[in-house]
C-alpha positions in Angstrom: -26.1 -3.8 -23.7 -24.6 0.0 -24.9 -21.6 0.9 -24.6 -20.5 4.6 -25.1 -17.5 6.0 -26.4 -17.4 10.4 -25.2 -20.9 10.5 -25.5 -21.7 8.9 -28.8 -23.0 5.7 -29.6 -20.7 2.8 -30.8 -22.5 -0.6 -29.5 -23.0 -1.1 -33.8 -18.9 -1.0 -34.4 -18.6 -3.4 -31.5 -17.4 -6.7 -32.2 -17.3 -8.0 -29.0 -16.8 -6.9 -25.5 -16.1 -8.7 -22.0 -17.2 -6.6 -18.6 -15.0 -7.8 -16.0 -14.3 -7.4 -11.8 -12.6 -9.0 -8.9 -13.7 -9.4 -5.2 -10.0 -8.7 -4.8 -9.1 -6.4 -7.4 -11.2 -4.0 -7.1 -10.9 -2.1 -10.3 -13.7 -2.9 -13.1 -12.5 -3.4 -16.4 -14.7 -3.2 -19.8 -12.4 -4.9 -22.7 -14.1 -4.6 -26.2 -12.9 -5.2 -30.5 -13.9 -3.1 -33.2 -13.3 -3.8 -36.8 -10.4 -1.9 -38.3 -9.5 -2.3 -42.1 -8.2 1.4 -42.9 -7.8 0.3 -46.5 -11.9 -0.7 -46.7 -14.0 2.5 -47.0 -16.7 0.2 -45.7 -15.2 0.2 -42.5 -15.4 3.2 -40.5 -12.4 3.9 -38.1 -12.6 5.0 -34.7 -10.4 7.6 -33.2 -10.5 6.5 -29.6 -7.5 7.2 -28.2 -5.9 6.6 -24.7 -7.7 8.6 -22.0 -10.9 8.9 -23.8 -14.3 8.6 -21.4 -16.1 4.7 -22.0 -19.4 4.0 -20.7 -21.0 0.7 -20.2 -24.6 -0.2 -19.8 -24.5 -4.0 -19.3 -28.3 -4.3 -19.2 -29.7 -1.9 -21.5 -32.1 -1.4 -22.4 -33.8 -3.4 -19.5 -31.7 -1.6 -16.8 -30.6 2.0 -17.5 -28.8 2.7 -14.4 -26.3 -0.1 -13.9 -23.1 1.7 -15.6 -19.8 1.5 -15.7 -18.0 4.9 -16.2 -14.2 4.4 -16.8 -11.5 5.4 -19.5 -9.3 4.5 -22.0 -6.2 2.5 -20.6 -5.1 0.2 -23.2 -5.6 -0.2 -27.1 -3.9 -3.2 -29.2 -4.0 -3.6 -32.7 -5.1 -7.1 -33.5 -3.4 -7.1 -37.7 -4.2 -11.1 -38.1 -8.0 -10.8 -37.1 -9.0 -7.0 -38.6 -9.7 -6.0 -35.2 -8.6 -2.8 -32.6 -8.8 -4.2 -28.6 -9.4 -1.6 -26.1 -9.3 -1.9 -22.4 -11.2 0.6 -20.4 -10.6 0.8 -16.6 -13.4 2.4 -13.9 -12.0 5.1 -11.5 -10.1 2.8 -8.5 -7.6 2.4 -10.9 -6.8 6.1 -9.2 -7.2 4.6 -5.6 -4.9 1.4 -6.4 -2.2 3.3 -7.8 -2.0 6.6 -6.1 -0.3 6.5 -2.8 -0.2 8.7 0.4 1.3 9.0 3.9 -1.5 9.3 6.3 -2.0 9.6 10.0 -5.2 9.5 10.9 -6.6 10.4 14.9 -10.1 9.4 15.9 -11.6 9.3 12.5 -14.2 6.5 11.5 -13.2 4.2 8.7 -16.0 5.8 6.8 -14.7 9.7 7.1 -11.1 8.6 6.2 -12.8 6.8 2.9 -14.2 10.0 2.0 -10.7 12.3 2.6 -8.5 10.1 0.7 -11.0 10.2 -2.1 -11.3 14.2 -1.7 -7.3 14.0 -2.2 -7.3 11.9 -5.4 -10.5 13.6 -7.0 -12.7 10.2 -6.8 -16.2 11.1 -6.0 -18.3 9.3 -3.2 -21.5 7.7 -3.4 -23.1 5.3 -0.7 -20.0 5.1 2.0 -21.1 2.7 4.7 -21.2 4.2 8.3 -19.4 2.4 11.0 -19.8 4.7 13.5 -16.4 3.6 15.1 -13.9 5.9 15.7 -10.2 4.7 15.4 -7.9 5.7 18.2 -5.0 6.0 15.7 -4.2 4.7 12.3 -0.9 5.3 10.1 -0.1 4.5 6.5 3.4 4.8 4.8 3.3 5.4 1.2 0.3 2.9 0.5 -2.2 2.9 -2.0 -5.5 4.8 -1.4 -8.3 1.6 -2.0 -5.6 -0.1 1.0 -6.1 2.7 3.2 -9.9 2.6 2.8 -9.8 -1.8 3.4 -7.4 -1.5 6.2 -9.6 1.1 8.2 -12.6 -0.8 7.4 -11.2 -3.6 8.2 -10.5 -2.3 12.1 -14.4 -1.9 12.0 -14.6 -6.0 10.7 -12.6 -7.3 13.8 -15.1 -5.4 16.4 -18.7 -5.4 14.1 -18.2 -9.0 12.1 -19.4 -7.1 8.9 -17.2 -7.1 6.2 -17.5 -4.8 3.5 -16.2 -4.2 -0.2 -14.9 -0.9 -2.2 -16.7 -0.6 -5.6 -17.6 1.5 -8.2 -20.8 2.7 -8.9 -20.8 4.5 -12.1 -18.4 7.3 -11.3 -18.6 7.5 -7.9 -17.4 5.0 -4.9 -19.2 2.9 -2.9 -17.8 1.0 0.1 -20.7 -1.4 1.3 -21.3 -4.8 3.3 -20.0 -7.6 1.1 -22.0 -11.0 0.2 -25.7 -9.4 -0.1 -27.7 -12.3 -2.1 -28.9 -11.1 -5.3 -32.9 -11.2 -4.3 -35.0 -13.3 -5.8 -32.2 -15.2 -8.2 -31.1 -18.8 -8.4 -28.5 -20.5 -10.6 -30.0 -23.6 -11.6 -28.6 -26.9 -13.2 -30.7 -27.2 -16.6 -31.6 -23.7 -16.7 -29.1 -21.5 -16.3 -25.6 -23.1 -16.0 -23.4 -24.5 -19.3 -20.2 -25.4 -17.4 -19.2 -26.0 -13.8 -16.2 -27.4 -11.7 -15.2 -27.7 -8.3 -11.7 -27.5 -6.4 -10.1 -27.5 -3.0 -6.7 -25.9 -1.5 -4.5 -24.8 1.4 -3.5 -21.5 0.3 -5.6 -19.0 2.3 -5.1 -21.7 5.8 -4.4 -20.0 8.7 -4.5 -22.0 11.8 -2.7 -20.1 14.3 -2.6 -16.4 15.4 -0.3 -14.4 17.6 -1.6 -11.4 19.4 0.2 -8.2 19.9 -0.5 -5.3 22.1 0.0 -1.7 20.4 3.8 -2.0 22.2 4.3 -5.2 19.9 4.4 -7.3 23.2 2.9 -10.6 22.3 0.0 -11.0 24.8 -1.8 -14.5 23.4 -2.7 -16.5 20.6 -5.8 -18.6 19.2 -5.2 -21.8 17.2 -7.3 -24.7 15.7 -5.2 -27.7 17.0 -6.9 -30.1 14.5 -6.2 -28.2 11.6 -2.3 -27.8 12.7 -2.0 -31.9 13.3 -3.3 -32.8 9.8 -1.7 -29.5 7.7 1.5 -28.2 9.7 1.6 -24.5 10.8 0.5 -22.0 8.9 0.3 -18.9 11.0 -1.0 -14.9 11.2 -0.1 -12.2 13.7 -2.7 -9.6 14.4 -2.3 -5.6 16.8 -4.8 -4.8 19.1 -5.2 -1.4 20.6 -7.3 -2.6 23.5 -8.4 -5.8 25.6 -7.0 -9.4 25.0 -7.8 -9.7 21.2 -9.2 -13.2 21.6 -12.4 -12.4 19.1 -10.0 -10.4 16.6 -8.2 -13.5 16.3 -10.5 -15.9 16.0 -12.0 -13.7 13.2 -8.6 -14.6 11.3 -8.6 -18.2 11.2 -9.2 -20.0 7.6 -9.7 -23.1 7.0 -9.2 -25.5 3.9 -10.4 -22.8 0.7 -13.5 -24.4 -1.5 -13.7 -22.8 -4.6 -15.9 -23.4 -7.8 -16.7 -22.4 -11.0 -19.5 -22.5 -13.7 -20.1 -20.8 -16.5 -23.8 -20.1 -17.1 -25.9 -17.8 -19.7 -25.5 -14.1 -18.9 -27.0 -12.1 -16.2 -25.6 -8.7 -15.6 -26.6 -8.9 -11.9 -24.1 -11.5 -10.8 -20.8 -9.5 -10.3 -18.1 -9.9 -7.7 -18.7 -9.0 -4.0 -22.2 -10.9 -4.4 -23.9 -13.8 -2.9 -25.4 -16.1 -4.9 -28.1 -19.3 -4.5 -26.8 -22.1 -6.8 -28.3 -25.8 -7.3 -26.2 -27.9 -9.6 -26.5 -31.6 -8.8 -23.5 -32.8 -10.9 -20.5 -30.8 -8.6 -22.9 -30.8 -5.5 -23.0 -27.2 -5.6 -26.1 -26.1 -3.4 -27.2 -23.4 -1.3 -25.1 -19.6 -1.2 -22.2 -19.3 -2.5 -20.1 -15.8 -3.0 -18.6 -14.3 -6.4 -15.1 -13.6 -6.1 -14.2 -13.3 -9.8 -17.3 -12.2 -12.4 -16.6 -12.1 -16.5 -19.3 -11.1 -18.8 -19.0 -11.5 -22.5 -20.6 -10.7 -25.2 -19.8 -12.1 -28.6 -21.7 -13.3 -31.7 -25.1 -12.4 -30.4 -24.3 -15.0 -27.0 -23.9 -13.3 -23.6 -22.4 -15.6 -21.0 -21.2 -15.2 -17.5 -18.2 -16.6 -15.9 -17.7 -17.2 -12.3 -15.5 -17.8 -9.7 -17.6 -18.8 -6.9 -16.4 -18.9 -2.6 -17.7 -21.4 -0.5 -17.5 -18.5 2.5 -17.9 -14.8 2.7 -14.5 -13.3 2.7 -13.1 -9.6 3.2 -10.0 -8.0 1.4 -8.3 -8.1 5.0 -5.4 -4.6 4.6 -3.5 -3.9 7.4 -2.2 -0.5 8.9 1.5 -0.3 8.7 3.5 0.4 11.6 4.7 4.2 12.8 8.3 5.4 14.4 7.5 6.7 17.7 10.1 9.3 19.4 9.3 10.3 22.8 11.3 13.7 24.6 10.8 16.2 27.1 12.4 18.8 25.1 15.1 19.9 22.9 15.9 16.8 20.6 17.3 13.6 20.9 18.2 10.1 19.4 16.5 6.5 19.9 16.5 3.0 18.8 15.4 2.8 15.5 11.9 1.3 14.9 12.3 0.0 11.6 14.5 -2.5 13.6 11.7 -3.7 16.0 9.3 -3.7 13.6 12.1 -6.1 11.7 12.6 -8.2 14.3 8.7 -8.4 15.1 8.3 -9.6 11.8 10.2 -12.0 12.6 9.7 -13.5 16.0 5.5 -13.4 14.6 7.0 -16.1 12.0 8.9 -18.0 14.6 7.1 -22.1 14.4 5.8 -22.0 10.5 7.1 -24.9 8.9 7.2 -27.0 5.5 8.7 -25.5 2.1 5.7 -24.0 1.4 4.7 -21.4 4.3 3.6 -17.9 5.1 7.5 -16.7 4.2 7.6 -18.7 0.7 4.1 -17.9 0.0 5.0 -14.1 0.4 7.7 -14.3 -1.6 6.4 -16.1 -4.0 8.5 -19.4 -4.4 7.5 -22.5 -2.7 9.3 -25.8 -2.6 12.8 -25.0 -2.3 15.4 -23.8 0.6 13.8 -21.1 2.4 16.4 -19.7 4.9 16.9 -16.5 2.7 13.5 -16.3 1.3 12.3 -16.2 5.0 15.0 -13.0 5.2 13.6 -11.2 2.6 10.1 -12.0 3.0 10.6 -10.7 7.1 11.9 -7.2 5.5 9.5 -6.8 3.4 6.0 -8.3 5.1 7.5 -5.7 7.9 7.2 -2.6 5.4 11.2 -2.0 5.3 12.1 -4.1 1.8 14.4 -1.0 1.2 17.0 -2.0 4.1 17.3 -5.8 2.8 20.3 -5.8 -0.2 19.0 -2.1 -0.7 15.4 -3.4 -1.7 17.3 -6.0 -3.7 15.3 -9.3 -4.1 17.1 -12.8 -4.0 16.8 -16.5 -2.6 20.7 -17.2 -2.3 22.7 -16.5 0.9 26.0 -16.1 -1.2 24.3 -13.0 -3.2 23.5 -11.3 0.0 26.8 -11.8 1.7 28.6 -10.3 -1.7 26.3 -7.7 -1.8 26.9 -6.3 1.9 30.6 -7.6 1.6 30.9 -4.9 -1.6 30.0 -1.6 0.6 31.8 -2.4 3.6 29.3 -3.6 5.5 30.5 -7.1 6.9 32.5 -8.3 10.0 32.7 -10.5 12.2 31.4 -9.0 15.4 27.7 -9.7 16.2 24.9 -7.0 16.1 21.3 -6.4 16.8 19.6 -6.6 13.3 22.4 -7.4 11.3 21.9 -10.6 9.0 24.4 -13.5 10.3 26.3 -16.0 7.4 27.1 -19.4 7.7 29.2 -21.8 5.3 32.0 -21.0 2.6 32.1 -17.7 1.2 28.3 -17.3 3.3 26.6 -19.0 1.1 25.2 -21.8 2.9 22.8 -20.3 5.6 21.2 -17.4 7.1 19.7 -15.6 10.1 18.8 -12.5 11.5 20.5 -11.5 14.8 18.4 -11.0 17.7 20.3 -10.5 20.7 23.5 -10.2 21.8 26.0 -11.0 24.8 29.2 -10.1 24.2 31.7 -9.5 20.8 32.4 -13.1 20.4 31.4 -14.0 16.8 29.5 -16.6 19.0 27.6 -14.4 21.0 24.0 -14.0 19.6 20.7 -15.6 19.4 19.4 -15.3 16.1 16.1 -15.9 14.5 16.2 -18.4 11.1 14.4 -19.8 8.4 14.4 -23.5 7.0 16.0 -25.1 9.8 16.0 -29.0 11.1 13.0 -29.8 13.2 10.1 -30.6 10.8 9.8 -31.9 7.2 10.7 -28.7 4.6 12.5 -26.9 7.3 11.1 -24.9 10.2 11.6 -21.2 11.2 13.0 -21.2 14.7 15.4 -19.2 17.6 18.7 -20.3 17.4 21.6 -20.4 20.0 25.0 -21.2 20.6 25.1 -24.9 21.0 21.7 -25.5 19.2 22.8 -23.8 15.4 25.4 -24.0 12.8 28.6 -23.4 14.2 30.3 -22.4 11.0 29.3 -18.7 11.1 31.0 -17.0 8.4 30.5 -13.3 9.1 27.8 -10.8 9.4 25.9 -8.4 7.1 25.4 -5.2 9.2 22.0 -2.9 8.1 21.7 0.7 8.3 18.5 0.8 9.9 17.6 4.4 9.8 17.4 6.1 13.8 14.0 8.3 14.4 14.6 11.2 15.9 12.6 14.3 17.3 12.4 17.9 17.2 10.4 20.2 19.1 11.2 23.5 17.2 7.8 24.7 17.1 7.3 23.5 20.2 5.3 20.2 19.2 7.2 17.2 18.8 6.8 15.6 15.5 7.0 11.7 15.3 5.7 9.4 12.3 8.0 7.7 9.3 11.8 8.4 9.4 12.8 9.4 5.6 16.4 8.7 5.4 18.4 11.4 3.2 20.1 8.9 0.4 23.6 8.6 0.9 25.5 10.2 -1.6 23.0 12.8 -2.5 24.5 15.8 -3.7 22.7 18.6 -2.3 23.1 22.6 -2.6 22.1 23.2 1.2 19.5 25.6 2.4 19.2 28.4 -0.8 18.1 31.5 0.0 16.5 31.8 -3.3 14.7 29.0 -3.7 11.4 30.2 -2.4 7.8 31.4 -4.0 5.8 34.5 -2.4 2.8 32.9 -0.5 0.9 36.0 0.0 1.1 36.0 -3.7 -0.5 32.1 -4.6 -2.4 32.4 -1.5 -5.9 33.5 -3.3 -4.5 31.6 -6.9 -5.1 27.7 -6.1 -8.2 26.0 -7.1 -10.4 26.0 -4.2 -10.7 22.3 -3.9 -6.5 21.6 -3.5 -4.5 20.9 -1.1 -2.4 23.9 -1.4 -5.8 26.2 -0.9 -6.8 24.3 2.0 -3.5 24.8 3.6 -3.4 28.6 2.4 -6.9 29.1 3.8 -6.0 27.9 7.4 -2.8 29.8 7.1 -5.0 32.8 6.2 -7.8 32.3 9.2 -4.8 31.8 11.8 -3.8 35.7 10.5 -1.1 34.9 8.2 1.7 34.6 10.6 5.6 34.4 9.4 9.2 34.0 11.2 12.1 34.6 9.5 10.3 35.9 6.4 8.7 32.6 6.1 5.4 31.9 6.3 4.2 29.8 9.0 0.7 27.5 11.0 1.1 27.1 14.7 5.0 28.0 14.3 5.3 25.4 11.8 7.3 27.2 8.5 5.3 26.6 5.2 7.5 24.8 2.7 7.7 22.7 -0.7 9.1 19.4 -1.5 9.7 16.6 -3.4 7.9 13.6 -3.4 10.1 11.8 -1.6 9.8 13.2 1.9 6.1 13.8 1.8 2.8 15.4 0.2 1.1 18.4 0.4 -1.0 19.1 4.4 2.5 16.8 6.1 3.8 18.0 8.5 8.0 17.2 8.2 10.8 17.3 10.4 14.0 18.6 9.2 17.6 17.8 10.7 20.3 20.4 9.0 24.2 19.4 9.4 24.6 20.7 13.4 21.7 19.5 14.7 19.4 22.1 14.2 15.8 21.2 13.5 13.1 22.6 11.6 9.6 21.9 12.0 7.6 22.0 8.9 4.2 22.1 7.2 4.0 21.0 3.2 2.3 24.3 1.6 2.7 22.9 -1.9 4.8 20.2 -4.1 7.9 20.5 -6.0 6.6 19.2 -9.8 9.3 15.8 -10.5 9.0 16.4 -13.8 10.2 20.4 -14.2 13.2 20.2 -16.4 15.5 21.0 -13.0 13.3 18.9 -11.1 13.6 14.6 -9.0 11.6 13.5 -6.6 13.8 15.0 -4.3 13.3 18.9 -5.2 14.7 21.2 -7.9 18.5 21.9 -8.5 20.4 25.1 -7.6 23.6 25.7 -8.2 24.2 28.2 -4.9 25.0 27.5 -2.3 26.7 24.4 -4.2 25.7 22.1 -6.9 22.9 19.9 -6.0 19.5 19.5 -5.3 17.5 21.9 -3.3 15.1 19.5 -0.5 13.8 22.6 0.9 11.6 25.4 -1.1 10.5 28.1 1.4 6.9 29.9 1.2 8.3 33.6 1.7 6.7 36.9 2.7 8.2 39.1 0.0 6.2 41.1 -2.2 2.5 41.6 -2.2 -0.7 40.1 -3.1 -0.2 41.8 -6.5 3.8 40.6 -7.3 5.4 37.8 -7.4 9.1 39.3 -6.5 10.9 40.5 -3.8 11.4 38.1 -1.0 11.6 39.2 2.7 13.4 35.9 3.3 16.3 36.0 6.4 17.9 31.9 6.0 21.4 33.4 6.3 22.4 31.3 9.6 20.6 28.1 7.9 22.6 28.9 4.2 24.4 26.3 3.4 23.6 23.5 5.4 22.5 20.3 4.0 19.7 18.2 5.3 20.7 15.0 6.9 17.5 13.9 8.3 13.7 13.9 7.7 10.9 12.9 9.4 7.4 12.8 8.2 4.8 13.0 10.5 1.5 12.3 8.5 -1.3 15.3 8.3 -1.3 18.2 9.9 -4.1 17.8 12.2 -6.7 20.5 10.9 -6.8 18.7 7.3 
């Protein structure tokens, strides 16, 4: 092995070094000790610091192209042993922890790999081709490698071939998971040291609920013998077209084999691999797949580690679920769809059973009373965490009531979506309303969690006559309402982005604005901002109101919060009026004025500015003198947002 530290040579000050990946993890991670004595001029000290460029040859000098490229991310100081630990991780550490709001039309999962990578800076090597174009897929605020697994993982469900996100040096590779390593066995008495062998329940699914791309439930597949020995443990998949039958097949699991050996080193074995293993003492014979691969070198002996699967399995990521508004014009209100996508959730969980289950899994807390573990895990499996206790994370029924009790949200009268109390003080139960009939504190079907009906509880609908009848009250949630405007004359639908309540805002500023022609020519050619400044530029830089604007939609800056540069954003101002908008550029968090939610004026009012126009003012030559006319808008504080995912020519 080599391993490189900014271009020079260290392998001699290298004390030991473990090269390490997950099936599931994705990231690679290279962890290696150098000696460290600053008082012994013997002893030469390293100056790597934190961001500082490792690479990793684990078979040099026999293999000079297998490399890991990655950087500094962690450095401990080891006093007792003489040592400095440093963790280098490879480049998805950008893709797992950068997220973006996407909405992608008729785009195959290996094109959308390639734009979220643009957007991050991650090269591309070897992307595998699908050649199947997805209708429509929408992300909200998830991490980039999820985006990538969930679209390939609509082309898994109709192709059977599952695939894996990896790095390849510097660049990533998305490619079919569980290729045998050619010509390579693992052999008792000549390779492998150590070995066990284990069996579990925790990846079962036996049941699976089919939903059309209106949520209506249309069928479900099940393994009947699996559900009479183990008890329920249930999936819900979306379809887009026909009767999802071979989708959900494609999601049952059955009882998870796993094993492990330890064996001397070979750097071809890594995660994502099949492997052909003979080891009469666990049984272990035939191919088996690497989920979990650690190299190490220390002492002169090179060992491998590994966690092996007894079947080939994909890092299944789902898309998440988008607000749809439909109007013929002007603008209007509907039923929110964070609610049905609640409530989904939730009838999807209706039958599991036991105290350990898909809802205390999720959570992660088995064995105990479930009832408001199933709440919180029905939130947040649903992608709307935020509206349970305010995103707020508990197991007892009493801390839920006290917390919705404390901002005046709690009565007596039944709604849709609110959460429903039973026993003193609320502390004893819980459920999640479903329906109601009247204002009775009675009338309501509710959906709950660790019920009587089967051993550890079971999740079930509940009725008047057929529940608890000491109700105690009810929690009411502020699900946020999507709503539409047509301003520019399309209608913009996608995630609502509810304005905090209690944010102090200036209202629209009419100096809080940068001169586009100005920046138009000055961003790097390969951002985001130059992309957008380039169509604005082809479409023959067209402006209203002194603002710039693509296809009538005005060019603005924002925070974080409400969206990214290329989204296209739907403002509600105080009186209804909308404004249809285009993210030209980003409003920089960490300015000195600067949150998530834009920069702070103190005109109009005190408060933070959301919206930053792209004026006309000036020239291509100065950055002054805006042509901006926001006087009927000055003022006004936004009250609504709604982000609508890409503007369609990015």
């Amino acid at each position: 092995m080599k391993i490189m530290w900014n271009d020079a040579k260290i392998t001699g000050y290298v004390t030991s070094v473990t090269w390490a990946g997950s099936a599931k993890q994705a990231a690679r991670t290279v962890v290696f000790s150098v000696a460290y004595s600053p008082n012994d001029k013997n002893v030469k000290t390293l100056g790597i610091k934190l961001g500082d460029k490792i690479v990793f040859y684990p078979g040099y000098p026999d293999d000079k192209k297998t490399k890991f490229v990655g950087i500094i991310t962690q450095r401990e100081r080891k006093s007792e042993m003489g040592e400095l630990q440093y963790t280098a991780t490879d480049g998805m550490m950008h893709l797992l922890r950068s997220s973006g709001t996407y909405r992608f039309v008729n785009k195959t999962p290996e094109k959308i790999a390639q734009m979220v990578c643009r957007d991050v800076k991650v090269k591309t090597g070897s992307i595998a081709k699908t050649k199947m174009p997805i209708a429509k897929i929408f992300f909200q605020e998830r991490p980039y490698y999820e985006i990538i697994m969930a679209a390939y993982t609509k082309a898994y469900r109709k192709n059977k071939k599952k695939y894996i996100a990896q790095m390849n040096g510097d660049k990533l590779e998305v490619i079919q998971k569980g290729k045998v390593i050619p010509n390579f066995h693992i052999r008792q008495g000549e390779r492998i040291t150590e070995s066990s062998y284990t069996e579990d329940l925790d990846s079962m699914v036996n049941r699976v609920y089919i939903y059309d791309s209106n949520n209506n439930k249309i069928g479900s597949v099940s393994n009947s013998n699996w559900i009479k020995k183990y008890g329920i443990f249930q999936n819900a998949i979306s379809v887009d077209s026909g009767n999802g039958k071979t989708e959900a097949k494609a999601e049952l699991q059955g009882i998870n084999k796993t094993a492990n050996l330890t064996m001397i080193g070979d750097y071809r074995c890594v995660s994502g691999l099949g492997v052909i293993i003979e080891d009469s003492r666990t049984g272990l014979k035939g191919k088996f797949w690497i989920e979990n691969d650690s190299h190490e070198w220390n002492g002169g002996v090179y060992t491998t580690t590994l966690e092996l699967a007894f079947k080939n399995m994909m890092d299944i990521q789902e898309e998440d679920e988008e607000q749809i508004a439909n109007s013929a014009g002007g603008s209007s209100t509907t039923t929110s769809n964070a609610l049905d996508d609640v409530l989904n959730q939730a009838r999807a969980w209706i039958g599991i059973s036991g105290s350990t289950n898909e809802a205390t899994q999720y959570y992660g807390y088995n064995g105990v009373a479930w009832c408001c573990i199933f709440q919180w895990s029905i939130f947040n499996k649903s992608g709307h965490g935020d509206l349970f206790m305010g995103g707020g994370k508990t197991a007892s029924c009493s801390e839920v009531t006290q917390w919705y009790q404390a901002r005046g949200k709690f009565g007596t009268t039944p709604k849709v979506g609110a959460l429903v109390v039973y026993g003193p003080g609320g502390g004893s139960h819980i459920g999640l309303v479903e329906s109601v009939s009247g204002s009775g504190i009675n009338d309501y079907v509710s959906i709950e969690g660790n019920t009587s009906g089967a051993t550890g509880g079971l999740a079930a609908r509940k009725q008047y006559g057929n529940r608890r009848s000491d109700v105690y009250g009810f929690c009411y949630i502020d699900y946020p309402v999507t709503t539409i405007s047509v301003g520019s004359g399309a209608t913009i639908s996608g995630t609502s982005k509810p304005v905090p309540a209690g944010l102090q805002q200036s209202g629209i500023c009419p100096w809080d604005y940068t001169i586009y022609p100005y920046w138009y020519s000055r961003w790097n050619s390969d951002s985001m901002q130059r992309k957008v400044a380039d169509i604005w530029n082809a479409k023959g830089r067209a402006s209203d109101h002194g603002i710039a604007t693509i296809d009538g939609y005005y060019l603005v800056a924002v925070g974080s919060y409400f969206g990214s540069c290329g989204d296209l954003i739907s403002f509600t101002l105080e009186g209804g009026i909308k404004l249809n908008c285009l993210v030209a550029d980003e409003k920089n968090a960490g300015d000195s004025s600067g949150s998530v939610y834009g920069h702070w004026q103190d005109y109009p009012a005190s408060g933070w500015s959301i919206i930053e126009w792209e004026s006309m003012g000036g020239s291509d030559y100065s950055n002054s003198g805006a042509l901006l006319n926001v006087s009927q808008w000055q003022g006004k504080k936004v009250t609504a947002a709604i982000n609508g995912g890409r503007y369609q020519g990015l």
